[in-house]
C-alpha positions in Angstrom: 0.0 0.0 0.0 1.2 3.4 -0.9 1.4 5.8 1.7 -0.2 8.8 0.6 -3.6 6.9 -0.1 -4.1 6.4 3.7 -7.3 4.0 3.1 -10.0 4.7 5.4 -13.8 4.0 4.9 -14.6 2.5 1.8 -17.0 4.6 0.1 -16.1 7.5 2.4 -14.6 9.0 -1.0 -17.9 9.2 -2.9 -18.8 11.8 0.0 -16.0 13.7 -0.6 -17.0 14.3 -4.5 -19.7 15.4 -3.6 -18.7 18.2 -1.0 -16.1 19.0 -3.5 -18.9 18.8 -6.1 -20.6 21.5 -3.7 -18.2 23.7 -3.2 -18.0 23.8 -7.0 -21.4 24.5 -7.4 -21.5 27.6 -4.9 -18.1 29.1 -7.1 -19.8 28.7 -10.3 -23.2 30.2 -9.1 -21.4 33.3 -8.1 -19.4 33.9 -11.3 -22.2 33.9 -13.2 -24.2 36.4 -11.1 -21.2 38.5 -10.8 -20.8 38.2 -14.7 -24.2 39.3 -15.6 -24.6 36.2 -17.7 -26.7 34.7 -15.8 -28.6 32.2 -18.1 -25.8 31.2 -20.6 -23.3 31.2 -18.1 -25.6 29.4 -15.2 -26.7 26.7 -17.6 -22.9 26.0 -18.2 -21.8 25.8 -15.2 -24.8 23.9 -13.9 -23.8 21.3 -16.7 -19.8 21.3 -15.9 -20.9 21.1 -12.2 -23.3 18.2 -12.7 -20.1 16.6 -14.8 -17.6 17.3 -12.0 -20.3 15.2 -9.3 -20.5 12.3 -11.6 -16.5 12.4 -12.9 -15.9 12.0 -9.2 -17.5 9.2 -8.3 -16.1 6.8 -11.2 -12.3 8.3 -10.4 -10.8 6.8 -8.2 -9.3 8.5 -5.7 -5.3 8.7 -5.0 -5.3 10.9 -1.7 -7.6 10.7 1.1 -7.7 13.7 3.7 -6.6 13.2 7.3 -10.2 13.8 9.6 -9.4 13.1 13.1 -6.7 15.0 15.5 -4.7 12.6 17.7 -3.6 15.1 20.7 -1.7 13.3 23.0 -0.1 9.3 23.0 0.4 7.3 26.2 1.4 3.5 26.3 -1.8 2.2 26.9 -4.1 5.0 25.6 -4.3 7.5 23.1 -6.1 10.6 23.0 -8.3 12.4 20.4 -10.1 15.5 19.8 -13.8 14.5 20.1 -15.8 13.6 17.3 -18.4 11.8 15.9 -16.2 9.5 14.1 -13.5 9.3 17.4 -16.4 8.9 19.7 -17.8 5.6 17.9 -18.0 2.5 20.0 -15.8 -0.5 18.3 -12.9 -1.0 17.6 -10.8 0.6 14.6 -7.5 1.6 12.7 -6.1 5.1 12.5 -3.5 6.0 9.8 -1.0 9.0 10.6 1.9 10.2 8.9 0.1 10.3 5.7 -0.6 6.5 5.8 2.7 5.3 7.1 2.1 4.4 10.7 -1.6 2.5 11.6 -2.2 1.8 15.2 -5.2 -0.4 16.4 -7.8 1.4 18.5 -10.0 -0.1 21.5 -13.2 1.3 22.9 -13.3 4.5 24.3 -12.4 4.9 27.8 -13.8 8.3 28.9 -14.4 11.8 27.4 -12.3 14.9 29.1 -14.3 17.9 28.8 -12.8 21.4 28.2 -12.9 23.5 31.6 -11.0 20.4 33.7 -8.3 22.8 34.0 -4.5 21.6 33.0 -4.0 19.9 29.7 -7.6 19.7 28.8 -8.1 22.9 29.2 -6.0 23.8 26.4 -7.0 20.7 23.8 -10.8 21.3 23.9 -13.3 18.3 24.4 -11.4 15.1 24.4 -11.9 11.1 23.6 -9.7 8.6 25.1 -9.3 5.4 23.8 -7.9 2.1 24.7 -4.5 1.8 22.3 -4.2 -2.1 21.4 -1.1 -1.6 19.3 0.8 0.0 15.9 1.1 -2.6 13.2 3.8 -0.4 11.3 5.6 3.3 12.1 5.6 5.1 15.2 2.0 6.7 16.7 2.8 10.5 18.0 0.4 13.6 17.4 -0.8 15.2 15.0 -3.8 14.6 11.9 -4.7 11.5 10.8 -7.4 9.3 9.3 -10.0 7.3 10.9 -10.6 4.1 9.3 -12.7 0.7 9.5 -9.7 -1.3 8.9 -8.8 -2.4 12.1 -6.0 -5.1 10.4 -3.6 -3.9 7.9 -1.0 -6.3 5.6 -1.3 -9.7 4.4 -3.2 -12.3 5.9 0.1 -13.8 7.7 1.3 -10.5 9.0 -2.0 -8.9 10.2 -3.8 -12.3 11.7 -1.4 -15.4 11.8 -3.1 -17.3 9.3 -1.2 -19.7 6.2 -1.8 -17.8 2.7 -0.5 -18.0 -0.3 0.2 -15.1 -3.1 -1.3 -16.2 -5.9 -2.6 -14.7 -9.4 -6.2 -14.7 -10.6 -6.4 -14.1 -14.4 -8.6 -11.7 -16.1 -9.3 -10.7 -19.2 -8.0 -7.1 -17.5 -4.8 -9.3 -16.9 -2.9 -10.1 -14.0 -4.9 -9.7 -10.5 -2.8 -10.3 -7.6 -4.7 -12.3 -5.3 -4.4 -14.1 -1.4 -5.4 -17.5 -1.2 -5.6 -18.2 2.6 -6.2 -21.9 3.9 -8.8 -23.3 6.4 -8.0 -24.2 9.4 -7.4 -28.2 8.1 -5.5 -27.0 5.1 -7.8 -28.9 2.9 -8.8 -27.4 0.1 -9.9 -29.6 -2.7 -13.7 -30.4 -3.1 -14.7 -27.6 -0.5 -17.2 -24.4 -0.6 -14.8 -21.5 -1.4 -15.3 -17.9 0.2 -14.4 -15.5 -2.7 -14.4 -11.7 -0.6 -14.7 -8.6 -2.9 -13.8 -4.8 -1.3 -15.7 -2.0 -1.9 -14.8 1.3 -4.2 -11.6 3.2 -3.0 -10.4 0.1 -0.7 -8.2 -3.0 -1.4 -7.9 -6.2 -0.5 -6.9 -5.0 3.4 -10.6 -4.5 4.5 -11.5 -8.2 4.0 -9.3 -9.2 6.1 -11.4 -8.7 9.2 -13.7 -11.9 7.6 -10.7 -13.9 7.6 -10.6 -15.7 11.1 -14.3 -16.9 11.2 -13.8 -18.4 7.4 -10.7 -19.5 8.6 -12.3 -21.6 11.9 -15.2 -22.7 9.5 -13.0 -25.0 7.4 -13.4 -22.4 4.5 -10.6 -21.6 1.7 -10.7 -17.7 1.5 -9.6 -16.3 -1.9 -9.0 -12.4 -1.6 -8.8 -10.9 -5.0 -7.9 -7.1 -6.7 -9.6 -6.0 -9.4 -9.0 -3.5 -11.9 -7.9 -0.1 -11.1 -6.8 -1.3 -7.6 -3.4 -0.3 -6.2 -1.2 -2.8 -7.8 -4.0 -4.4 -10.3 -4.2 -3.4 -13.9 -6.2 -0.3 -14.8 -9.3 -0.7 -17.1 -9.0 0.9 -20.6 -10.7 3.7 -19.6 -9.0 3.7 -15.6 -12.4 4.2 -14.3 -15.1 3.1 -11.9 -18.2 0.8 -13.7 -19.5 0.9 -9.9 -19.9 -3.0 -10.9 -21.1 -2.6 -13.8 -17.9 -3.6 -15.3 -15.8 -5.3 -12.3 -18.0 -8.0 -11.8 -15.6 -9.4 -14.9 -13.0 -9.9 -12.7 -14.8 -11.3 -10.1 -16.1 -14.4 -12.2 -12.1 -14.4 -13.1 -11.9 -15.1 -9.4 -14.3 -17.8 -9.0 -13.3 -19.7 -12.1 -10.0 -19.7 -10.4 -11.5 -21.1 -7.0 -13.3 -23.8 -9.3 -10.2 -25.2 -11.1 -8.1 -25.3 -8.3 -10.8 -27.8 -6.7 -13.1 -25.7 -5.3 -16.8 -26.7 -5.2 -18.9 -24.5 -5.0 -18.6 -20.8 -3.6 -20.1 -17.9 -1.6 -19.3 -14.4 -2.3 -18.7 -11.8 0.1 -18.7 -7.8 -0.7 -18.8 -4.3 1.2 -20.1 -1.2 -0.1 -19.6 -1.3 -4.3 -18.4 -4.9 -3.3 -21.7 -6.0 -3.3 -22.8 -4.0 -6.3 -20.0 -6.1 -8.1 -20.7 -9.0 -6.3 -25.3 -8.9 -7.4 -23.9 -7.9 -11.4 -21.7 -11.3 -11.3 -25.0 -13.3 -10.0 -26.7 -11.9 -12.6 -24.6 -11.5 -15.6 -21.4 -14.5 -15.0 -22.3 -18.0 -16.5 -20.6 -19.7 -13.5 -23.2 -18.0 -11.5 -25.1 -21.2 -10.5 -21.7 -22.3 -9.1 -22.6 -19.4 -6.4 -24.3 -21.1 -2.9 -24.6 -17.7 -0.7 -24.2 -14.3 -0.4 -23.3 -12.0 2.6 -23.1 -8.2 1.6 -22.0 -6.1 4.3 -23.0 -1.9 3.7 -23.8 -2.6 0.0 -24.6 -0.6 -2.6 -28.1 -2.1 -3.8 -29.4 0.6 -5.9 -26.3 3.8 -6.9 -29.2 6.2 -7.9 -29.9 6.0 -4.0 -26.8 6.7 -2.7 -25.9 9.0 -5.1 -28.9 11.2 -4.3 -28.1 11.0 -0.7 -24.8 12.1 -1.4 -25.8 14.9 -3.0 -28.7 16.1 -0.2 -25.8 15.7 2.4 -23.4 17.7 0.7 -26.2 20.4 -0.3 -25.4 20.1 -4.2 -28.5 21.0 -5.7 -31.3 18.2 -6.4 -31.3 19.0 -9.7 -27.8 18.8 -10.6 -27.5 15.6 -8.7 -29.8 14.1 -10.6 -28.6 15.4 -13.9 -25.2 13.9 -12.9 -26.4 10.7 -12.0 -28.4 10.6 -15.3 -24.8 11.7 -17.2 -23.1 8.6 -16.2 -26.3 6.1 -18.0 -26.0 8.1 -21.3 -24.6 8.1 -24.5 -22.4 11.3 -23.3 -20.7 9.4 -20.3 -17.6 8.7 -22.2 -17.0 11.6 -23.7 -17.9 13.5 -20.3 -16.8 11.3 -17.7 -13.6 9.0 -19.3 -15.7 5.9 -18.4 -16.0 3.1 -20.8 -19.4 3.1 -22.1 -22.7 4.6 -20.3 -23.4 2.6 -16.8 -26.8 0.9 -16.4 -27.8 2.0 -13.2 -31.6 0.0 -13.6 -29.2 -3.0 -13.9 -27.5 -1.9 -10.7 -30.8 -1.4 -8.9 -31.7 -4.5 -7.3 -34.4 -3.0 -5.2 -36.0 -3.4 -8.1 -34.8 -6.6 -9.5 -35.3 -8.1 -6.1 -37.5 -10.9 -7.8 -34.4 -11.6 -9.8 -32.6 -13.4 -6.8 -32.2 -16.7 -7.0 -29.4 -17.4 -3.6 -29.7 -17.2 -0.3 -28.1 -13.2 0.8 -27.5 -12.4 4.0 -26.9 -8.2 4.5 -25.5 -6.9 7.4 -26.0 -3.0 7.4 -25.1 -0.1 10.2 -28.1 1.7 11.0 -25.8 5.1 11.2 -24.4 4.8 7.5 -24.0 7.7 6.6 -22.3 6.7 2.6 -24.8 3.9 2.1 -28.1 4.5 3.5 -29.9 0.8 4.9 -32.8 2.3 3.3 -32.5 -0.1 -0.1 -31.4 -2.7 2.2 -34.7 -2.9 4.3 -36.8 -2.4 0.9 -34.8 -5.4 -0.4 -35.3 -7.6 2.7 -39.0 -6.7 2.7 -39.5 -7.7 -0.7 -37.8 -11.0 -0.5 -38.3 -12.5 2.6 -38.1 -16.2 1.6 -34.1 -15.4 0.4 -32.9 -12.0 2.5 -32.2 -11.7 5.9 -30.8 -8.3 6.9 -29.0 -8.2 10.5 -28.8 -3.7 11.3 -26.4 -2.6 13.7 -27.3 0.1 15.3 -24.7 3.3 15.4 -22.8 1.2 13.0 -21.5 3.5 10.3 -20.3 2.9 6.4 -19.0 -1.1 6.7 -18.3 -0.6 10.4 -20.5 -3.0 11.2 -18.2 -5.4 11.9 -15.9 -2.8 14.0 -19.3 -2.0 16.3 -19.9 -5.4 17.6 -16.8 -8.0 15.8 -18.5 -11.2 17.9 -22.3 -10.8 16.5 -21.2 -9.9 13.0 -18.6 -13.3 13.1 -21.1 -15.2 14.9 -23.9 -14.3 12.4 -22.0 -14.7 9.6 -20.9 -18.1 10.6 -24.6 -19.1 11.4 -25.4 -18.0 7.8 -22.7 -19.7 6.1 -23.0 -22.5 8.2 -26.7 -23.6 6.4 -25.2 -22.9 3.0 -22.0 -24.7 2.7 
């Protein structure tokens, strides 16, 4: 991992085009007023702005902002300036020095309010948290990034557990890939877990699935996929949002299947498990597929998108007009992607009678990124194949970080009746 990309949330990015998107919008507004131009000009900027929101979202993103303050560092302890995200219950990863140290955060201990006199006096309301340990670099303070990844390296490094580096072949080229063994070693005629990382991430974030796959006796194969760190790019170096990645996920699986797996069951966060529903849907070795678990996933983009957009304040209408951009035949002239993106065939609220396997979603009922909203409309339409488990204060794919022993259980009592 390169250390000015200082991973964090996955999906955390697609808010950040849109407040830049925002800010945009407010800078264009004004030159055109100030201008006098206000029609011809307005309608052009609207148009470049609602470009800009929808560019964003299929770039992906090579520097992520620090958004957390670490004040002071003790040996057992560290503390933060208070926030929403520092004042989260769960455990989780902070990144400082521009990605080169992560440290391992507990629950939070107390909260030092300004007014104590002495030191917190002079930081302002503080959090402190438990300090479980620094995987790599040293912890002092100073800015740094709040994250859901509360493991970082390969599966040896960050958990203990036998892996091997292997290659998955797609028809983007080379993916690197982990291959990590069950707990027996076996792993000829077994169910295969293939795990797929949401938009922005890598192939760090599933590691925190790794232990309970491991105890379960299942082979874990952790792919890339294109425009990942370290993958091959796409033609175009863009996001499909699944529309195109799903590709390299059936690479993935046919790789699990010739080297003696099975059958499978795919596991995704965030635009994971948009990529993970278009390979269901799309990939012939589909029916090789047993279960799915989506954890914060992206069922319907036109959704999130809009939410995005409300949160940020860019205008209804140019979010909408962006989101349309990226569907038509303007998108690769516009927007550098490959081809328009079918967002109906990303919308699986409304394919819901299209599923055909057993999917188990796990969703935070404080996501802020990906609302639960499409994930309760799904669930309600298809009982006799969805189960959603919320979590509640559980942010973007922090579920797992809120409460680590239900999510493992639950996703071993799922998987469990499926292998």
């Amino acid at each position: 991992m390169s250390a000015p990309s200082t991973p964090g949330a996955p999906g955390g990015d697609v808010a950040a085009a849109a407040l830049r998107a925002a800010s945009l919008t407010r800078a264009v507004v004004r030159s055109a007023v100030v201008g006098g131009a206000v029609g011809l000009v307005a309608s052009a900027a609207a148009s470049a702005v609602a470009a800009h929101f929808a560019r964003r979202v299929v770039t992906p993103e090579k520097v992520r902002l620090d958004d957390v303050k670490v004040l002071a560092v003790e040996p057992d302890r560290v503390l933060l300036a208070a926030s929403d995200l520092t004042l989260a219950p769960g455990r989780y990863g902070l990144w400082t020095d521009g990605g080169a140290t992560h440290s391992q955060l507990g629950d939070v201990i107390g909260v030092e309010e300004p007014g104590a006199g002495g030191q917190a006096q002079r930081r302002g309301r503080a959090v402190v948290r438990a300090l479980l340990g620094t995987d790599s670099g040293v912890l002092r303070p100073g800015p740094g990034r709040w994250s859901g990844w509360f493991h970082t390296g390969d599966p040896g490094r960050a958990l203990g557990l036998p892996f091997d580096d292997v290659i998955v072949s797609s028809p983007v080229g080379k993916l690197p890939a982990w291959l990590v063994h069950p707990a027996d070693g076996e792993l000829r005629d077994r169910v295969w877990a293939v795990l797929v990382h949401g938009r922005g991430g890598t192939r760090e974030e599933c590691l925190r699935a790794l232990p309970v796959l491991h105890r379960l006796g299942v082979p874990a194969l952790v792919p890339s996929y294109r425009n990942d760190p370290g993958a091959p790019t796409s033609v175009s170096g863009r996001y499909g949002l699944g529309d195109t990645e799903w590709v390299d996920v059936e690479a993935a699986v046919l790789h699990a299947l010739d080297a003696g797996a099975r059958d499978v069951v795919l596991i995704g966060w965030s635009m994971g498990g948009a990529i993970v529903l278009s390979h269901l849907s799309r990939s012939w070795t589909a029916d090789r597929v047993r279960a799915v678990v989506l954890d914060g996933p992206v069922l319907d983009w036109r959704t999130v998108l809009q939410h995005q957009a409300r949160v940020h304040r860019v205008p209804p209408t140019l979010g909408r007009a962006g989101t349309a951009l990226m569907g038509s035949p303007l998108a690769r002239a516009a927007l550098g992607v490959e081809g328009p993106l079918d967002l109906d065939r990303l919308d699986w609220v409304t394919r819901a009678e299209e599923l055909r396997v057993p999917v188990l979603l796990l969703h935070g009922e404080a996501d802020a990124v990906v609302p639960v909203g499409p994930s309760r409309m799904l669930a309600a339409a298809r009982p006799d194949l969805v189960t959603l488990l919320e979590f509640p204060g559980a942010g973007h794919c922090r579920e797992w970080n809120s409460d680590p022993d239900r999510w493992e259980r639950e996703v071993a009592r799922f998987l469990l009746e499926h292998l």
